[in-house]
C-alpha positions, 0 to 999 in steps of 0.5 A: 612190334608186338600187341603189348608194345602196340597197347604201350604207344597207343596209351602213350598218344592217348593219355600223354602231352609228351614231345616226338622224342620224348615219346620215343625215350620213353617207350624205350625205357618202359619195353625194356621191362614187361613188368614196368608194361603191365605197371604203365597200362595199369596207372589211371589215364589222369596219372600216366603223363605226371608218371612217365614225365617222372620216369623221363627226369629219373625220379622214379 
């Protein structure tokens, strides 16, 4: 695991209410795009857990 993907799981405990398996599904989704990486970690904290919740349903 690299320091981005590091960063990405850190910001994902910390700014997120997502379950276990939600937080796996996602982290997948989002690393398998360092342009959606840079894109995640530049959301504000206030708004990550609406965008990866959105990103999860598929609306985004």
């Amino acid at each position: 695991m690299n320091d981005r993907h590091m960063q990405l799981r850190d910001e994902l405990k910390r700014t997120t209410t997502l379950t276990t398996i939600e937080h796996h599904k996602v982290a997948r989704m989002i690393m398998q795009d360092n342009a959606m990486v840079s894109y995640f970690l530049s959301v504000p904290d206030n708004d990550k857990d609406e965008w990866v919740r959105v990103l999860l349903d598929g609306t985004i």
